[in-house]
N, CA and C atoms of all chains as a GROMACS GRO file, in nm:
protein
  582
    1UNK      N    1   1.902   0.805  -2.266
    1UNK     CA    2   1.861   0.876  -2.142
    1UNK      C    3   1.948   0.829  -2.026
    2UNK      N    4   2.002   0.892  -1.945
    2UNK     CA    5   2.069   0.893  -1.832
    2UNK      C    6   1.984   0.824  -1.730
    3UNK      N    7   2.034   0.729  -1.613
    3UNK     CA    8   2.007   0.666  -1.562
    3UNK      C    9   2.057   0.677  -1.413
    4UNK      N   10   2.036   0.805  -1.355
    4UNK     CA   11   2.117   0.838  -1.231
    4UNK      C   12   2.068   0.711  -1.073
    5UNK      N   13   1.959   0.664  -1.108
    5UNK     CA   14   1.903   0.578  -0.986
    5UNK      C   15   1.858   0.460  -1.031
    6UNK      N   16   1.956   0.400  -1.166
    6UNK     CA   17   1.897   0.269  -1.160
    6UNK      C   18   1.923   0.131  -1.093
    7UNK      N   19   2.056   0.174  -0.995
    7UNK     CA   20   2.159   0.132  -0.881
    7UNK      C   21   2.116   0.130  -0.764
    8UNK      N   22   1.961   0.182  -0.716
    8UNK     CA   23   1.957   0.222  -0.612
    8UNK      C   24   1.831   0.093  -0.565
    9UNK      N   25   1.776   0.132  -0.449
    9UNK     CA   26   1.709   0.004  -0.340
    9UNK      C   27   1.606  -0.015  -0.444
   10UNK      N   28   1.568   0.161  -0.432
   10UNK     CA   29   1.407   0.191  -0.474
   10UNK      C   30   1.384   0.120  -0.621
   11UNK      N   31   1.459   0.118  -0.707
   11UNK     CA   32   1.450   0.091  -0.838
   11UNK      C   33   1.412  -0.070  -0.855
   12UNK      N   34   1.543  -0.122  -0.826
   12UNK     CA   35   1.546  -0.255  -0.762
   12UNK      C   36   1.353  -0.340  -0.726
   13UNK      N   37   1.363  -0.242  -0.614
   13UNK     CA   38   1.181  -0.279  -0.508
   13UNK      C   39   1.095  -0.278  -0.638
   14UNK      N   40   1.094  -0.153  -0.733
   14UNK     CA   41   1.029  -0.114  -0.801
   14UNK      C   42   0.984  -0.238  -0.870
   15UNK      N   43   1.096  -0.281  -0.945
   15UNK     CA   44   1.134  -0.386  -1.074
   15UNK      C   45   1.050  -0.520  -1.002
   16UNK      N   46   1.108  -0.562  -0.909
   16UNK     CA   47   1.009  -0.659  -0.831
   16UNK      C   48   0.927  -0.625  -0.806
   17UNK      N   49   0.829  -0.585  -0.749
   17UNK     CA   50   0.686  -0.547  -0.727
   17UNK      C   51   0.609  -0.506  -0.855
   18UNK      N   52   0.661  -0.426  -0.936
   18UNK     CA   53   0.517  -0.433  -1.048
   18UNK      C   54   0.545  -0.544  -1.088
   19UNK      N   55   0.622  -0.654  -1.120
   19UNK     CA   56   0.598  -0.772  -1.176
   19UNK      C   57   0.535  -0.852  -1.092
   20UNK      N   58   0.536  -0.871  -0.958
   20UNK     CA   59   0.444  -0.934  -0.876
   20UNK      C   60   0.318  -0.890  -0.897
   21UNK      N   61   0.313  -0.773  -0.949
   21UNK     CA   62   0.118  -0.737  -0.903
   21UNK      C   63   0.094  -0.728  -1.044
   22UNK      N   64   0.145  -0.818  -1.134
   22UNK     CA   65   0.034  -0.862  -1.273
   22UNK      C   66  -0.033  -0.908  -1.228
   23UNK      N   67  -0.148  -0.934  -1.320
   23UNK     CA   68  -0.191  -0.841  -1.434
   23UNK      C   69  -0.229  -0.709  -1.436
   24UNK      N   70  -0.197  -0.653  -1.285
   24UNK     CA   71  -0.227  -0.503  -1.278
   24UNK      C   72  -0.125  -0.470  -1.362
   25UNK      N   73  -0.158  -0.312  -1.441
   25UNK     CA   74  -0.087  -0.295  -1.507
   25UNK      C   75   0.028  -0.161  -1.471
   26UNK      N   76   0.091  -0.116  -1.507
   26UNK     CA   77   0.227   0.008  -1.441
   26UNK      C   78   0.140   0.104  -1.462
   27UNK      N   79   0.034   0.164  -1.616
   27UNK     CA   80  -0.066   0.249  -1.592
   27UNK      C   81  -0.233   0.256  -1.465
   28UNK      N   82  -0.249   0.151  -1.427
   28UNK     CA   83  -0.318   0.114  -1.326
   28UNK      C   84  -0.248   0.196  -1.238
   29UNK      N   85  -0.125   0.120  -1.196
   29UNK     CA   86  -0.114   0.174  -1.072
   29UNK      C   87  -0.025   0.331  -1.038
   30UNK      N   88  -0.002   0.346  -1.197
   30UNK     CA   89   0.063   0.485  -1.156
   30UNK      C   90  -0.036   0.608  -1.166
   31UNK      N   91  -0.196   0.542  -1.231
   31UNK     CA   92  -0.281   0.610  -1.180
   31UNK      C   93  -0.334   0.589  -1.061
   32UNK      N   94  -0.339   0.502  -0.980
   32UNK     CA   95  -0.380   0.480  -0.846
   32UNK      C   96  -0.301   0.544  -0.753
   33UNK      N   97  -0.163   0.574  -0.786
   33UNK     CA   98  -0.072   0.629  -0.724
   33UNK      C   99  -0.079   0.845  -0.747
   34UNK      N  100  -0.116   0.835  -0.837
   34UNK     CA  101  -0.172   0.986  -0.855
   34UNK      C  102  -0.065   1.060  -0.942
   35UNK      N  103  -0.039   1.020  -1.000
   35UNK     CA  104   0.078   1.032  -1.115
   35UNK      C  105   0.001   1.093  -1.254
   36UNK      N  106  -0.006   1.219  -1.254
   36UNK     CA  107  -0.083   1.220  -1.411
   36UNK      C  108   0.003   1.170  -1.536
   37UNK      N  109   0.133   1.121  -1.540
   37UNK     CA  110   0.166   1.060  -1.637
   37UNK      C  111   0.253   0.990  -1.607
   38UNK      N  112   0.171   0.871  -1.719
   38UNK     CA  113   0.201   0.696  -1.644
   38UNK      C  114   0.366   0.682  -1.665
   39UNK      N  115   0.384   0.747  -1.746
   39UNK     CA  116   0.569   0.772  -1.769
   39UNK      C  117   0.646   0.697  -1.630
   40UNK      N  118   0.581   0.857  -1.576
   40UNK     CA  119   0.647   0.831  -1.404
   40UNK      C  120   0.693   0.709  -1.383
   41UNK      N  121   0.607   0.609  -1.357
   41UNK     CA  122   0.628   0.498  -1.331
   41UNK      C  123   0.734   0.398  -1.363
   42UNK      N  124   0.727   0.419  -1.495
   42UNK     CA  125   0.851   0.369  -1.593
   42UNK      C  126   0.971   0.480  -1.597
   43UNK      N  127   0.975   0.564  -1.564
   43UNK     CA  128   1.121   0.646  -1.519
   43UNK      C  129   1.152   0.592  -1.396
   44UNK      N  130   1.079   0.573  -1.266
   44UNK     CA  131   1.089   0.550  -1.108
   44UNK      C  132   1.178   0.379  -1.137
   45UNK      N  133   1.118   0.311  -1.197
   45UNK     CA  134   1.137   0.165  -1.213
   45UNK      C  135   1.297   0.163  -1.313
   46UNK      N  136   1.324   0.232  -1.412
   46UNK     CA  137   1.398   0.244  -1.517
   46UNK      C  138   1.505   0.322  -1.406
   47UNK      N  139   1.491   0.404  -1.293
   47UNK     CA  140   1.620   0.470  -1.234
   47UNK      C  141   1.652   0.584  -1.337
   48UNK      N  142   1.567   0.647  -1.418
   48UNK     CA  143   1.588   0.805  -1.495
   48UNK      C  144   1.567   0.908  -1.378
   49UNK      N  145   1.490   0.837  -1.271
   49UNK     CA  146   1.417   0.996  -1.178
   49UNK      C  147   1.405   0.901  -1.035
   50UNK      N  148   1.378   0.988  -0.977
   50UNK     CA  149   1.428   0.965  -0.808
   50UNK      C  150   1.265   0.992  -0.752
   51UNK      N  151   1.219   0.878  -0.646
   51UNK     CA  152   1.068   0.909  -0.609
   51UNK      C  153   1.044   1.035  -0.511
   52UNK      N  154   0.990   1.146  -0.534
   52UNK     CA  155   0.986   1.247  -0.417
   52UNK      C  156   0.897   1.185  -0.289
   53UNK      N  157   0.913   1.216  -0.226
   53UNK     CA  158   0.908   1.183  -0.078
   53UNK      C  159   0.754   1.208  -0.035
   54UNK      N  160   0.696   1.303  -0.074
   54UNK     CA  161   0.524   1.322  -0.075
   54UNK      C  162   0.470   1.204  -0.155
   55UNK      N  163   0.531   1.161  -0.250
   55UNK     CA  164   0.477   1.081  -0.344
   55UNK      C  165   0.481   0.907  -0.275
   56UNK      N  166   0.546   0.906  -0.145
   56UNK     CA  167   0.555   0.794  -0.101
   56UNK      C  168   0.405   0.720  -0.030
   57UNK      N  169   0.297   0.764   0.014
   57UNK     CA  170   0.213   0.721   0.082
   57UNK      C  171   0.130   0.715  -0.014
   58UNK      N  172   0.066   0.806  -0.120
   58UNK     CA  173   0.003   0.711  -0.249
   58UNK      C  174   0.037   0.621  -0.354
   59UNK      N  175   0.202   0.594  -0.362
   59UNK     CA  176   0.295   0.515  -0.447
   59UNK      C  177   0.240   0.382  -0.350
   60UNK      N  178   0.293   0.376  -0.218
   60UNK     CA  179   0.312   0.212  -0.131
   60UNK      C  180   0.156   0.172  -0.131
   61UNK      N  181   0.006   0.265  -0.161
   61UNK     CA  182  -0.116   0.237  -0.164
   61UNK      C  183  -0.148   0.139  -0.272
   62UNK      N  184  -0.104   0.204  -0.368
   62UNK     CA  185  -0.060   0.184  -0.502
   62UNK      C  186  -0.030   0.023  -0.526
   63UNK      N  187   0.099   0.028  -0.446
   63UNK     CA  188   0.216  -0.108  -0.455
   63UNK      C  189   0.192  -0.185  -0.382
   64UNK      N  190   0.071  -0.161  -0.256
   64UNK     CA  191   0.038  -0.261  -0.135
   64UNK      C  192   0.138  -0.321  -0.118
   65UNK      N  193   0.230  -0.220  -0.048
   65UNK     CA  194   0.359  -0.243  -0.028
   65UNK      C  195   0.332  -0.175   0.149
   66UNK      N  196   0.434  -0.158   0.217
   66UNK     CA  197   0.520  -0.138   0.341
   66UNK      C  198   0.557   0.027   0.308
   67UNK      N  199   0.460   0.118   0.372
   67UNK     CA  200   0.500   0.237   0.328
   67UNK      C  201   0.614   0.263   0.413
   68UNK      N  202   0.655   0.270   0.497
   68UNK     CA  203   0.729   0.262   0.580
   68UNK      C  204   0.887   0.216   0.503
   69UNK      N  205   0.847   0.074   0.441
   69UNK     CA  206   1.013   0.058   0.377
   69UNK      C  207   1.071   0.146   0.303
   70UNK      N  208   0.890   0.184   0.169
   70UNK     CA  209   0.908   0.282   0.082
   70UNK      C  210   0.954   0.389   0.085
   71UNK      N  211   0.951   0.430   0.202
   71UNK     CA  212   0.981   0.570   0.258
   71UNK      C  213   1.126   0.561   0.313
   72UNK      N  214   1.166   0.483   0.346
   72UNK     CA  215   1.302   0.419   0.386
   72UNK      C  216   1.410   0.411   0.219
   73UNK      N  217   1.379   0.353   0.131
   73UNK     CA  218   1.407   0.395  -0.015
   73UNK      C  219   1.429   0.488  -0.078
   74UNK      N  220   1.264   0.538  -0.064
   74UNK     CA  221   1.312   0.681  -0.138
   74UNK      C  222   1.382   0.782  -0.070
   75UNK      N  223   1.410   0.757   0.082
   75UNK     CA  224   1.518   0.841   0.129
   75UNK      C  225   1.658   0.837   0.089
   76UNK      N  226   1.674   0.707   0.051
   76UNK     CA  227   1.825   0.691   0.014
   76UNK      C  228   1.850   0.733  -0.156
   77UNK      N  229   1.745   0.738  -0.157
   77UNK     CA  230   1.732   0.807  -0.319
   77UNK      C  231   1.730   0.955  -0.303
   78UNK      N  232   1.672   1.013  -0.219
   78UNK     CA  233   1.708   1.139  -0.245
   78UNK      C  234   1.831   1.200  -0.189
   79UNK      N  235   1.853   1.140  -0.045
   79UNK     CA  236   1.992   1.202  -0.008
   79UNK      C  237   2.094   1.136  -0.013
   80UNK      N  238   2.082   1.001  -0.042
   80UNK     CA  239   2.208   0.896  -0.068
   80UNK      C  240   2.160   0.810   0.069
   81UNK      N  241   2.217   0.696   0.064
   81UNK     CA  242   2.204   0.580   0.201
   81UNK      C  243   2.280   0.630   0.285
   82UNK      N  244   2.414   0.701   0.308
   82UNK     CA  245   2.465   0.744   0.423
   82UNK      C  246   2.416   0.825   0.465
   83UNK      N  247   2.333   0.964   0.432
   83UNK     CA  248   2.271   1.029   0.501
   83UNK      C  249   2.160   0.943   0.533
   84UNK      N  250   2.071   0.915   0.435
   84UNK     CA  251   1.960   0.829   0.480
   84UNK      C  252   1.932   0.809   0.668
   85UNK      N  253   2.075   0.672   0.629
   85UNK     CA  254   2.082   0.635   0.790
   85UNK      C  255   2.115   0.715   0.898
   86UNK      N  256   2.181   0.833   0.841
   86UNK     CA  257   2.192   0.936   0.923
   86UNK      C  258   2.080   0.987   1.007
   87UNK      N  259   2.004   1.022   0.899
   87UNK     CA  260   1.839   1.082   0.934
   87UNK      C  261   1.767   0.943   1.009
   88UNK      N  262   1.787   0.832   0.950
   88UNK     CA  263   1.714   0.782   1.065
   88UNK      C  264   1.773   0.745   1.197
   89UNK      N  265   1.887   0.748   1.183
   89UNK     CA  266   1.924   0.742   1.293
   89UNK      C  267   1.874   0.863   1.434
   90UNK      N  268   1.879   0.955   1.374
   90UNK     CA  269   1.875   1.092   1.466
   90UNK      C  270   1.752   1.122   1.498
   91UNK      N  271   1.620   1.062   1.317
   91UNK     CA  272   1.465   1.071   1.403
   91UNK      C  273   1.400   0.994   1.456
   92UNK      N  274   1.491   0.867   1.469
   92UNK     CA  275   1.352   0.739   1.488
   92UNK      C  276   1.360   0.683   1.327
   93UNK      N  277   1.360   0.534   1.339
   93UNK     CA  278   1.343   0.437   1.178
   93UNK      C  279   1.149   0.475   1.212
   94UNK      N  280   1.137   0.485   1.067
   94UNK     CA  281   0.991   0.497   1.023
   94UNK      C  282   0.933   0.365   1.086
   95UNK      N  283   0.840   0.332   1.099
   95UNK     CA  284   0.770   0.204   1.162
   95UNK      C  285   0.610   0.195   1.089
   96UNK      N  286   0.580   0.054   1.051
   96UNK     CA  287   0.488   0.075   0.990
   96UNK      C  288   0.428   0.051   1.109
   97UNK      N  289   0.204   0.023   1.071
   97UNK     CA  290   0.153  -0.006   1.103
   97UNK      C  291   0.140  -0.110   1.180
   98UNK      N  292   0.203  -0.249   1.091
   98UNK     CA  293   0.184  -0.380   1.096
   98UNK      C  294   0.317  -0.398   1.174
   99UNK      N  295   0.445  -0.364   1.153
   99UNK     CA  296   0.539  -0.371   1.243
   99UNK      C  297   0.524  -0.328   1.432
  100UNK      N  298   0.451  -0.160   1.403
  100UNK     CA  299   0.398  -0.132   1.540
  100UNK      C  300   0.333  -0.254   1.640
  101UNK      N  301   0.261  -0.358   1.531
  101UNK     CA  302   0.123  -0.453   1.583
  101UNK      C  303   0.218  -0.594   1.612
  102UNK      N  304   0.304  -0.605   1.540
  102UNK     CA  305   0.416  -0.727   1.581
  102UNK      C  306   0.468  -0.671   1.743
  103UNK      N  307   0.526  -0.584   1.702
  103UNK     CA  308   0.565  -0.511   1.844
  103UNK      C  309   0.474  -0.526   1.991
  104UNK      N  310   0.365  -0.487   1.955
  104UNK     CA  311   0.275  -0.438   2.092
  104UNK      C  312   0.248  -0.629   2.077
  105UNK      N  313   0.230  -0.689   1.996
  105UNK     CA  314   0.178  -0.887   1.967
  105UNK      C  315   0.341  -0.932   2.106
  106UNK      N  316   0.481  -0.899   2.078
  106UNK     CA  317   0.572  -0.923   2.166
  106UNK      C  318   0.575  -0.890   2.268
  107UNK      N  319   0.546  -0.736   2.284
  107UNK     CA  320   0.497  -0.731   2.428
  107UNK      C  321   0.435  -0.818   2.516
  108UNK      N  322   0.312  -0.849   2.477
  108UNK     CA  323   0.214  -0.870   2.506
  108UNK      C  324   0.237  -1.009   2.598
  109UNK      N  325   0.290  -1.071   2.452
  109UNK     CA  326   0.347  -1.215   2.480
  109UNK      C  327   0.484  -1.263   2.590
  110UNK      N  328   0.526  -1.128   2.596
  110UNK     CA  329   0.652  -1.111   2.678
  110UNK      C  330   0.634  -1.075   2.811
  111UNK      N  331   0.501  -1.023   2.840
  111UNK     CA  332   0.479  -0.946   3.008
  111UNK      C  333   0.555  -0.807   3.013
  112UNK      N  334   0.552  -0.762   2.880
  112UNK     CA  335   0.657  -0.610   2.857
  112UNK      C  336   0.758  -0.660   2.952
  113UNK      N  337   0.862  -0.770   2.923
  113UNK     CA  338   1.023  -0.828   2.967
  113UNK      C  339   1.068  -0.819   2.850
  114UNK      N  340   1.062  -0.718   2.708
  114UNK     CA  341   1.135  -0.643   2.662
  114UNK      C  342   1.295  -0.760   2.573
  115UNK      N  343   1.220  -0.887   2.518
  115UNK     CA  344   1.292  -1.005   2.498
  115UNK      C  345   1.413  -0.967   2.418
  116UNK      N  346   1.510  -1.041   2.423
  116UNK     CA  347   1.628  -0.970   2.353
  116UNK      C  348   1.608  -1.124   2.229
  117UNK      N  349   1.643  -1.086   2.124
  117UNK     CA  350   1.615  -1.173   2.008
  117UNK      C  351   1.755  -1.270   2.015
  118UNK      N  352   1.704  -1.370   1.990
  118UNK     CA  353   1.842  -1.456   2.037
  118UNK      C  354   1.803  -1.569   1.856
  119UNK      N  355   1.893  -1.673   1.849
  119UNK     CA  356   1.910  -1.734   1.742
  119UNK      C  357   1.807  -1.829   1.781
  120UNK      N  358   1.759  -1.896   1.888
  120UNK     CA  359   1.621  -1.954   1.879
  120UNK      C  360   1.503  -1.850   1.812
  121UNK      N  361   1.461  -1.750   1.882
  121UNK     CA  362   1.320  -1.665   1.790
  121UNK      C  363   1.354  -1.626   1.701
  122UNK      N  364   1.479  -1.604   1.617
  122UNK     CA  365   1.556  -1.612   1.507
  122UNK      C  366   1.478  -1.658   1.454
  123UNK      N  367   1.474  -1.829   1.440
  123UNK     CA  368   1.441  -1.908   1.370
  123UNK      C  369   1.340  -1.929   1.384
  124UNK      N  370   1.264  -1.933   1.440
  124UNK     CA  371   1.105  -1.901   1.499
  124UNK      C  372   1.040  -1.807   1.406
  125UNK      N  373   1.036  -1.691   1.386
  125UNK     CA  374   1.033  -1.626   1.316
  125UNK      C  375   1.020  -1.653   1.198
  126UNK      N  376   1.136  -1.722   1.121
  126UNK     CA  377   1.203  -1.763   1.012
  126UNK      C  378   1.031  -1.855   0.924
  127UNK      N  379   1.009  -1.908   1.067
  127UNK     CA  380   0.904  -2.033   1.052
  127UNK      C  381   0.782  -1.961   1.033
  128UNK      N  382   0.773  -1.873   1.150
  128UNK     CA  383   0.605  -1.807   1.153
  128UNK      C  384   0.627  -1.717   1.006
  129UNK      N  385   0.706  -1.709   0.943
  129UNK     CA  386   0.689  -1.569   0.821
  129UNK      C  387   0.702  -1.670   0.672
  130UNK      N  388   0.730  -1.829   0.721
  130UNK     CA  389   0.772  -1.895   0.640
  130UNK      C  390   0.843  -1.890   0.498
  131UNK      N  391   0.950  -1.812   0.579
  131UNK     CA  392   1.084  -1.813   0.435
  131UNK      C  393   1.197  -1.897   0.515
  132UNK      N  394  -0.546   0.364   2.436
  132UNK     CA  395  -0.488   0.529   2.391
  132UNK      C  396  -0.458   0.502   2.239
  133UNK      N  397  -0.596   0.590   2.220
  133UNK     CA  398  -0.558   0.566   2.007
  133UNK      C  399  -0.429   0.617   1.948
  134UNK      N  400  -0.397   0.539   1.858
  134UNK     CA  401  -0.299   0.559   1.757
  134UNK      C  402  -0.317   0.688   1.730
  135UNK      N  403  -0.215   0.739   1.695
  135UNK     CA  404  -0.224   0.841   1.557
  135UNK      C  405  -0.153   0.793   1.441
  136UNK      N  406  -0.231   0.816   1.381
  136UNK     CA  407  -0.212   0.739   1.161
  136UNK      C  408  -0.213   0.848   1.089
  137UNK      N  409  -0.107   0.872   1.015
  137UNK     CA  410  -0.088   0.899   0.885
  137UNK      C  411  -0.067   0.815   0.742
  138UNK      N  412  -0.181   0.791   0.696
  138UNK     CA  413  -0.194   0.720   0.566
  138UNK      C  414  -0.063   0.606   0.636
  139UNK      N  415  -0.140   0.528   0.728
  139UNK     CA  416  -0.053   0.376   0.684
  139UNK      C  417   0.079   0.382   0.820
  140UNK      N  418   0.124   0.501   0.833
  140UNK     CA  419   0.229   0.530   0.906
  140UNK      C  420   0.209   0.511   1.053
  141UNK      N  421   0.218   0.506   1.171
  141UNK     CA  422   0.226   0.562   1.283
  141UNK      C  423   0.365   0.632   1.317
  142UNK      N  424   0.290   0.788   1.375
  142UNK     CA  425   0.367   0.836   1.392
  142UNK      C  426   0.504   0.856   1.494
  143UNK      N  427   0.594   0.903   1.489
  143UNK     CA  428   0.702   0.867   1.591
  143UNK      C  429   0.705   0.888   1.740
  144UNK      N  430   0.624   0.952   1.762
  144UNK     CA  431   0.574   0.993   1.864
  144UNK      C  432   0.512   0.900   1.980
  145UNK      N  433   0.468   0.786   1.872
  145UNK     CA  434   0.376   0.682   1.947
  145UNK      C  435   0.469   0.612   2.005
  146UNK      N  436   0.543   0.661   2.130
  146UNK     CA  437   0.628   0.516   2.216
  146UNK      C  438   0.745   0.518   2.140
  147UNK      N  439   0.880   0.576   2.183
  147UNK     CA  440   0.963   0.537   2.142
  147UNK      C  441   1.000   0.326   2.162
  148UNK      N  442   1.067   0.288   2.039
  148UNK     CA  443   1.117   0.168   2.075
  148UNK      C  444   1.283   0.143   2.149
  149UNK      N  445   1.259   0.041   2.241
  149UNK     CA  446   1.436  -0.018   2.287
  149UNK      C  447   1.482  -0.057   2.186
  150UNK      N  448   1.593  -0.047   2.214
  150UNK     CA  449   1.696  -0.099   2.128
  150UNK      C  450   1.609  -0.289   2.104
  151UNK      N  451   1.592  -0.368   2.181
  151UNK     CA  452   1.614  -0.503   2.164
  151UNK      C  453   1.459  -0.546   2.032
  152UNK      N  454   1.350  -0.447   2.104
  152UNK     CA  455   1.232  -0.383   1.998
  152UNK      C  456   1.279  -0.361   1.821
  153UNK      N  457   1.416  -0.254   1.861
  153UNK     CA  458   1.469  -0.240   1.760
  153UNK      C  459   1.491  -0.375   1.637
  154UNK      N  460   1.564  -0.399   1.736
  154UNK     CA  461   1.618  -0.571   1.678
  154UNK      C  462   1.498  -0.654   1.600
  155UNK      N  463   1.458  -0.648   1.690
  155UNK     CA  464   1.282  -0.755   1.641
  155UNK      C  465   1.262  -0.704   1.520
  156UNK      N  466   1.245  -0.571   1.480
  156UNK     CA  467   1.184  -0.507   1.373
  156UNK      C  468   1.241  -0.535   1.249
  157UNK      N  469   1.396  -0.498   1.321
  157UNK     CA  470   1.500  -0.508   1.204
  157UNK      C  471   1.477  -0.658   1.118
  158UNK      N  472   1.522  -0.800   1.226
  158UNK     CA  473   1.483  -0.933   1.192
  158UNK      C  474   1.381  -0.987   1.119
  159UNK      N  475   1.243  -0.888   1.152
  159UNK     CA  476   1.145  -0.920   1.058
  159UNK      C  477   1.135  -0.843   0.895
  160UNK      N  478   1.154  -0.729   0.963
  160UNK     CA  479   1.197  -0.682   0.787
  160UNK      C  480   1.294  -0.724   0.697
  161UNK      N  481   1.396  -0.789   0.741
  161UNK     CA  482   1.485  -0.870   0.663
  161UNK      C  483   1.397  -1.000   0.627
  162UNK      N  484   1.340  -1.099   0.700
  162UNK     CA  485   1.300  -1.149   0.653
  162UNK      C  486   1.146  -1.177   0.587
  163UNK      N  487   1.126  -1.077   0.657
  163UNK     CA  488   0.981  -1.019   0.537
  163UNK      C  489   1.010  -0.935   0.432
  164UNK      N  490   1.071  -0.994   0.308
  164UNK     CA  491   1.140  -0.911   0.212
  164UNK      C  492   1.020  -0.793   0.167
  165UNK      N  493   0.895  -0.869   0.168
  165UNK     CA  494   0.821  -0.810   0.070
  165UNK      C  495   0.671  -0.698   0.133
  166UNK      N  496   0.730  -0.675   0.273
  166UNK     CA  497   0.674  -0.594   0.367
  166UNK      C  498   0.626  -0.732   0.475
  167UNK      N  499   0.595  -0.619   0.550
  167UNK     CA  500   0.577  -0.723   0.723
  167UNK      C  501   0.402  -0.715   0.692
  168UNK      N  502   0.359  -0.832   0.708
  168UNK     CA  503   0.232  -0.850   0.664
  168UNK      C  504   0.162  -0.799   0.846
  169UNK      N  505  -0.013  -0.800   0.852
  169UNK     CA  506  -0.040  -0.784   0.979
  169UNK      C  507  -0.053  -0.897   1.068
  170UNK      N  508  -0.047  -0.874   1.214
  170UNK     CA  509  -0.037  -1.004   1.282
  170UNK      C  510  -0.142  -1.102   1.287
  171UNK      N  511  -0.153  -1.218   1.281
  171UNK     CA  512  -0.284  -1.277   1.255
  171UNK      C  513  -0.286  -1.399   1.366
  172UNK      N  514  -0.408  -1.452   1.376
  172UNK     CA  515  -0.384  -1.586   1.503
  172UNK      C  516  -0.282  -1.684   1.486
  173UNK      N  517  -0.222  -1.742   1.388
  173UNK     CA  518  -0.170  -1.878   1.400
  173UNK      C  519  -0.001  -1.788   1.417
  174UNK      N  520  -0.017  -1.710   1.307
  174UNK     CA  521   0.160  -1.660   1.358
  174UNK      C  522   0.161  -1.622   1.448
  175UNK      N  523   0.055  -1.526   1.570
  175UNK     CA  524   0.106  -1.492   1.676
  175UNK      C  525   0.092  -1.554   1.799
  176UNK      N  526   0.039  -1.687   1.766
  176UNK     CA  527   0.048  -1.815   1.890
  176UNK      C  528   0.187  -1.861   1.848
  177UNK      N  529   0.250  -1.860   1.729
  177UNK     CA  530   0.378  -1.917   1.666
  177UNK      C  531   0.456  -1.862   1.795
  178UNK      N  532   0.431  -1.679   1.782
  178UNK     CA  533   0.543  -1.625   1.822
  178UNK      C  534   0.501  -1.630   2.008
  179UNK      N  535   0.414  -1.650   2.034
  179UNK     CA  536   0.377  -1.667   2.196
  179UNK      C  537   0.460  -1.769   2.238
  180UNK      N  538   0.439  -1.907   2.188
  180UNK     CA  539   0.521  -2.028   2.190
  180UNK      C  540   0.645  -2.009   2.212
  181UNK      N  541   0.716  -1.918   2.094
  181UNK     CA  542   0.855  -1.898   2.064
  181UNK      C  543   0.934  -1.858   2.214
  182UNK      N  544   0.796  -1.702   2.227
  182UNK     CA  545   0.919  -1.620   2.392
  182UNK      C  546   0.868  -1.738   2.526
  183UNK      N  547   0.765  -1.856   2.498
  183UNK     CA  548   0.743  -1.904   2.605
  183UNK      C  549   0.874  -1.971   2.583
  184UNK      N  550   0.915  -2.034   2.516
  184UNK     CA  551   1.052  -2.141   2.529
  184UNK      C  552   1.184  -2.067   2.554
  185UNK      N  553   1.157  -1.939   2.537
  185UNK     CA  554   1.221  -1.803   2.520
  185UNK      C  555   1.259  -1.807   2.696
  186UNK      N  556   1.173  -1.774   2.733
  186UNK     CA  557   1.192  -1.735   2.915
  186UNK      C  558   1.203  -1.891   2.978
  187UNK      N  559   1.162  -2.036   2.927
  187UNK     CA  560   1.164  -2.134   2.994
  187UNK      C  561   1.322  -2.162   3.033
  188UNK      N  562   1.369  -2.159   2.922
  188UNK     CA  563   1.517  -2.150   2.898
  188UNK      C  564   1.598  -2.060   2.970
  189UNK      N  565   1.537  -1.976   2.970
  189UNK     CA  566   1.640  -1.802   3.025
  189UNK      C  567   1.583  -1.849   3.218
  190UNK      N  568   1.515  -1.977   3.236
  190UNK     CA  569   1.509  -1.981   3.395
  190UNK      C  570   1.550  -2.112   3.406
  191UNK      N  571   1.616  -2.186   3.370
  191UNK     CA  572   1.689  -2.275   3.417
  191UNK      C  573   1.821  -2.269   3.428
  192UNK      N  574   1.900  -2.321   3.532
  192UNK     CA  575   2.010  -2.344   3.591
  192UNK      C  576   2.109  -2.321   3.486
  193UNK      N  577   2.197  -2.233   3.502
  193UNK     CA  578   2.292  -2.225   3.383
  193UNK      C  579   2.293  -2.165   3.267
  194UNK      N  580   2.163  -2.136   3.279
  194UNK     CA  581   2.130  -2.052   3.112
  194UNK      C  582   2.170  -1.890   3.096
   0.00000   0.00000   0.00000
């Protein structure tokens, strides 16, 4: 079987994340994801098939994942990463929830003075996310 | 002024971001490989701390 996207972000994300969320299993969640056949899952992960783009907000439910990145992925899967960035460039990068809430958390903390990220909160950061 | 949510999303509409906003986002998603978790008390006194040393710095002589 041909393997047109097994090169790509999404595949990659894929491969890591169902192995993080054992003992759930790829049929678990490719029924949680709304997939009537668990295949899917193992084509999406394997890079045989490309994730459609509707399929992104019950897939990242699924993956208790960052729908937002997911959606960032499967864009470059469907139109390639140079358009990808194209498109986000021109609509706005997707933003999750939790990113929005970091955001309005900097504000907040900033007096909306709009901080420019320098190699101190760099590393700050580095600490509060502890990697 | 409530959000608007789509399954998980907010939409684009809500407040464009600055560029320096930009940045922040970018920094944390790199290093939140595995999605940006939500903000919680101890990381976001982390990050209060951080822009306080942030602006202490950006007002002294020379900086």
């Amino acid at each position: 079987m041909t393997k047109p996207h097994k090169d790509t972000a999404l595949a990659r994300f894929l491969q890591t994340r169902i192995l993080q969320l054992k003992p759930k299993t790829q049929a678990e969640i490719a029924h949680e994801a709304g997939f009537l056949n668990a295949n899917v899952l193992s084509m999406l992960r394997s890079g045989s098939t490309k994730l459609a783009l509707d399929r992104v907000p019950a897939l990242a439910l699924a993956l208790d994942c960052d729908p937002a990145r997911l959606l960032r992925l499967a864009l470059g899967q469907v139109v390639g990463d140079t358009a990808a960035n194209a498109i986000i460039e021109i609509m706005g990068t997707p933003i999750s929830a939790n990113e929005r809430a970091w955001i309005e958390e900097i504000r907040n903390a900033s007096d909306d003075s709009d901080p420019r990220i320098t190699a101190r909160s760099r590393s700050a950061l580095r600490g509060i996310f502890g990697k | 002024m409530k959000r608007k949510m789509f399954q998980g999303f907010v939409v684009p509409q809500d407040g464009p971001l600055t560029e320096a906003e930009r940045l922040w986002v970018d920094i944390i998603r790199v290093i939140c490989f595995d999605g940006v978790p939500r903000p919680s008390l101890e990381p976001v006194q982390a990050l209060r701390d951080a822009l306080d040393d942030q602006r202490r710095l950006r007002g002294r002589p020379g900086s």
